[in-house]
mmCIF file of the C-alpha atoms, coordinates in Angstrom:
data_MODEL
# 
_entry.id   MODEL 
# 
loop_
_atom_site.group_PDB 
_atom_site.id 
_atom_site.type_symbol 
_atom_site.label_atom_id 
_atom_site.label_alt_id 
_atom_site.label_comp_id 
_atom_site.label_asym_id 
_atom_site.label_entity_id 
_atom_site.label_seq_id 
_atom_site.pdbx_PDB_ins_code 
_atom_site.Cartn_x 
_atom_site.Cartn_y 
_atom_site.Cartn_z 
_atom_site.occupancy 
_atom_site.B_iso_or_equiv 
_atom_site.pdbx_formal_charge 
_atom_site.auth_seq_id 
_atom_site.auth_comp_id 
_atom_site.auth_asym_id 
_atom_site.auth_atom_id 
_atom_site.pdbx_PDB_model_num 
ATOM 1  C CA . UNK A 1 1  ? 13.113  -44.434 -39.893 1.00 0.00 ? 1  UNK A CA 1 
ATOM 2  C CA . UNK A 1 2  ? 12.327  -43.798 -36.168 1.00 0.00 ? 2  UNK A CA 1 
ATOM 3  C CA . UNK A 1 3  ? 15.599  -42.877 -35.457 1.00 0.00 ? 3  UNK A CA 1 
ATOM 4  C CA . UNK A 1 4  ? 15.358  -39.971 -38.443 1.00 0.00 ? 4  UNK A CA 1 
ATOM 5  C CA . UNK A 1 5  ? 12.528  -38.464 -36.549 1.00 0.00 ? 5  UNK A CA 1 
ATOM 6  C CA . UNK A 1 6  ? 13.407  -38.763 -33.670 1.00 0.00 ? 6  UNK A CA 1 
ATOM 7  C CA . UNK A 1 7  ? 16.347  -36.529 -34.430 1.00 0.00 ? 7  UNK A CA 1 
ATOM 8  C CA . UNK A 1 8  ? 14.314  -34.297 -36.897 1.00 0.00 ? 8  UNK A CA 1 
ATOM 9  C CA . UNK A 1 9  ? 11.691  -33.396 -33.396 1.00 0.00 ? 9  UNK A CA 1 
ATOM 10 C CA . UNK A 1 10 ? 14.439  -33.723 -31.137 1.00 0.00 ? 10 UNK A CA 1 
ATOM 11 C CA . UNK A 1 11 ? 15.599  -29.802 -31.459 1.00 0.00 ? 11 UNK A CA 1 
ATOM 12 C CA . UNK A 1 12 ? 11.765  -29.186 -31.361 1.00 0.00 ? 12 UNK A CA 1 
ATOM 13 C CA . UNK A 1 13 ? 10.902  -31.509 -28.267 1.00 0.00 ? 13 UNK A CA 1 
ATOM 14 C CA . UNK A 1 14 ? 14.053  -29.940 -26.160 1.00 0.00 ? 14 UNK A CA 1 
ATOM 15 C CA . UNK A 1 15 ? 12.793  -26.213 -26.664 1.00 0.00 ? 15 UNK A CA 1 
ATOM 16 C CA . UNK A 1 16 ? 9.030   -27.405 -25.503 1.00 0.00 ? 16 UNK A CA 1 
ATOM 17 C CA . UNK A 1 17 ? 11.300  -28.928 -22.341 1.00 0.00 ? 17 UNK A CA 1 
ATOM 18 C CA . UNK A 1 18 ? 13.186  -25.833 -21.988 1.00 0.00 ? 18 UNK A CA 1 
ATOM 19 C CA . UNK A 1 19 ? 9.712   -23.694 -21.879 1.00 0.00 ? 19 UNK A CA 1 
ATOM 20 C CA . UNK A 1 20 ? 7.927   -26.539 -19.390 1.00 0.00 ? 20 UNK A CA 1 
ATOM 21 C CA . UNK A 1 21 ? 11.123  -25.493 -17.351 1.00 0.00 ? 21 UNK A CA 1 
ATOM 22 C CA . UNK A 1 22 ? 11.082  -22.165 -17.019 1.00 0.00 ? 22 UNK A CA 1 
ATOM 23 C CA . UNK A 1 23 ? 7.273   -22.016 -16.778 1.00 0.00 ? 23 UNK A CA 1 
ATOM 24 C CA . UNK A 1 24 ? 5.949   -25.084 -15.161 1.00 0.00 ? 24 UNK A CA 1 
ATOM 25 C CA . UNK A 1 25 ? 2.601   -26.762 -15.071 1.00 0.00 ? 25 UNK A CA 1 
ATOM 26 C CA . UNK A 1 26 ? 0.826   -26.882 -11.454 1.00 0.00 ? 26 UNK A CA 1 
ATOM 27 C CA . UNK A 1 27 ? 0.394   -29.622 -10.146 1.00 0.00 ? 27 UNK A CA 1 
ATOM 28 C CA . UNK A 1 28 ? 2.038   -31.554 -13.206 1.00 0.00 ? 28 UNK A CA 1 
ATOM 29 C CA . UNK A 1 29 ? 5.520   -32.655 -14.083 1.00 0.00 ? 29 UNK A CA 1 
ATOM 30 C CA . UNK A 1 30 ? 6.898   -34.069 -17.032 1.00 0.00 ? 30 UNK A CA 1 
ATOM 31 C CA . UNK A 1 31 ? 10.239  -35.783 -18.076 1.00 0.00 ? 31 UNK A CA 1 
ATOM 32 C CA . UNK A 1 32 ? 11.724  -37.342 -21.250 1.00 0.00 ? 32 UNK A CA 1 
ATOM 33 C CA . UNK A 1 33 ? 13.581  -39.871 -20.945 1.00 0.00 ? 33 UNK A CA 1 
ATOM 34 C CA . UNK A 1 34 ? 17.159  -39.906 -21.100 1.00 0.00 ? 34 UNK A CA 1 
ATOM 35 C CA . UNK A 1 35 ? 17.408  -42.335 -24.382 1.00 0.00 ? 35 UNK A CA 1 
ATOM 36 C CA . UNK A 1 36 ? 14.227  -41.168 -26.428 1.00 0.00 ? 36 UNK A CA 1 
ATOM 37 C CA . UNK A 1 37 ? 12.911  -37.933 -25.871 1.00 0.00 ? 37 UNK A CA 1 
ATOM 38 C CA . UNK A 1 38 ? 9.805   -39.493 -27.979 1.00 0.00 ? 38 UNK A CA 1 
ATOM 39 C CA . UNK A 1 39 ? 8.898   -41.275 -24.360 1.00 0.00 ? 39 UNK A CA 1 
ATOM 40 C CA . UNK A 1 40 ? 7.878   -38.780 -21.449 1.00 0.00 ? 40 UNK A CA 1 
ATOM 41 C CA . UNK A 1 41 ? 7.056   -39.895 -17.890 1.00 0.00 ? 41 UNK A CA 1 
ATOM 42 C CA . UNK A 1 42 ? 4.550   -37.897 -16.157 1.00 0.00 ? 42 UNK A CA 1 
ATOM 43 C CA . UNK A 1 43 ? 2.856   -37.517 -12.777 1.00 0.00 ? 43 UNK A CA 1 
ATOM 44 C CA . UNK A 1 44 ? -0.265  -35.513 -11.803 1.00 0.00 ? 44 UNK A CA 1 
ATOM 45 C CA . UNK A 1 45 ? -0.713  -33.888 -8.421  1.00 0.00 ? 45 UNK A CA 1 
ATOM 46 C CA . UNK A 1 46 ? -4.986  -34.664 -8.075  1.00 0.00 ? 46 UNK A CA 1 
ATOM 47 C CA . UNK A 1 47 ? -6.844  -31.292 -7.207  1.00 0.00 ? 47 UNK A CA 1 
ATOM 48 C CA . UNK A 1 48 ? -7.452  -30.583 -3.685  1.00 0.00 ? 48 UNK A CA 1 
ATOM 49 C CA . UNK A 1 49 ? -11.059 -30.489 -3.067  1.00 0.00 ? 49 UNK A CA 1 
ATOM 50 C CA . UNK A 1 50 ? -11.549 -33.085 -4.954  1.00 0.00 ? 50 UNK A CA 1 
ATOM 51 C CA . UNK A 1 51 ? -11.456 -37.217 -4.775  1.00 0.00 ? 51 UNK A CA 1 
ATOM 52 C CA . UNK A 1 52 ? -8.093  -37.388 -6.131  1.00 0.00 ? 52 UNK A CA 1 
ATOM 53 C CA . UNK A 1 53 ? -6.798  -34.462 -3.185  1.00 0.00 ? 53 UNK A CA 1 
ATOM 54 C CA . UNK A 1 54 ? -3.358  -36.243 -1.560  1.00 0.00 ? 54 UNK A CA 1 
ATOM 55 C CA . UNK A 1 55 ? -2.727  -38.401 -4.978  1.00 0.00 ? 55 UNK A CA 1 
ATOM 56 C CA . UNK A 1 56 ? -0.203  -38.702 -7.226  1.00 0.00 ? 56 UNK A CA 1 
ATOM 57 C CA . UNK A 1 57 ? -1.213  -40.446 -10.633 1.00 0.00 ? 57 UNK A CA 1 
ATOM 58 C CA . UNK A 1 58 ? 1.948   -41.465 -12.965 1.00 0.00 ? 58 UNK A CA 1 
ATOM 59 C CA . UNK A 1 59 ? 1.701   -42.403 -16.876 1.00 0.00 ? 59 UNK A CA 1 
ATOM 60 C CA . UNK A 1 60 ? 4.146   -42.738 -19.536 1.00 0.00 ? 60 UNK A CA 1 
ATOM 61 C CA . UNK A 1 61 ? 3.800   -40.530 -23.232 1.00 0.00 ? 61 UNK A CA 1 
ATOM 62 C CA . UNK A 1 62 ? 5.011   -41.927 -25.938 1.00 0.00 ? 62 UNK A CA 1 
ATOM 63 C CA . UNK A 1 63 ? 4.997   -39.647 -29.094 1.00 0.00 ? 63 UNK A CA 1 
ATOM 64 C CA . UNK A 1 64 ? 4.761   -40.945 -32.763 1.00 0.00 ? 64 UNK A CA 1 
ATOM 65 C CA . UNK A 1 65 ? 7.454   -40.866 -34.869 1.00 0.00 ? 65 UNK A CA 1 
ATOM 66 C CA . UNK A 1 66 ? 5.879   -37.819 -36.507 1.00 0.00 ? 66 UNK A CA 1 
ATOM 67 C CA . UNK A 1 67 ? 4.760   -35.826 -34.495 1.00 0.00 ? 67 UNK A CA 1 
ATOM 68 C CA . UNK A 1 68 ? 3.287   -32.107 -35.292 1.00 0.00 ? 68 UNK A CA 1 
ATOM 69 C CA . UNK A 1 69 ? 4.693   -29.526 -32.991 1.00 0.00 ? 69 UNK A CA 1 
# 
């Protein structure tokens, strides 16, 4: 059943990926992975001025099988 929605939000998730693409996040990128676009990878520039100024702070997304875009 995973597999179903993963290819029902799959058309969905790729135009949201398009969109981050053409208009990017500051300090903020994002990436599905190549096998499940359910399972992002992310990293997070810290603010300057800040504590977390010079950092880079990486996590993982993983989206439930149904999702609401």
């Amino acid at each position: 059943m995973a597999e179903k929605a993963c290819v029902k939000h799959s058309s969905a998730f790729k135009t949201e990926y398009r969109a981050l693409c053409k208009e990017p996040v500051s300090h903020v990128v994002a990436l599905p992975t190549p096998s499940n676009i359910l399972e992002w990878y992310c990293a997070l520039e810290g603010s300057q001025g800040t504590h977390l100024a010079g950092g880079y702070y990486y996590g993982k997304i993983k989206f439930p099988p149904r999702v609401s875009l």
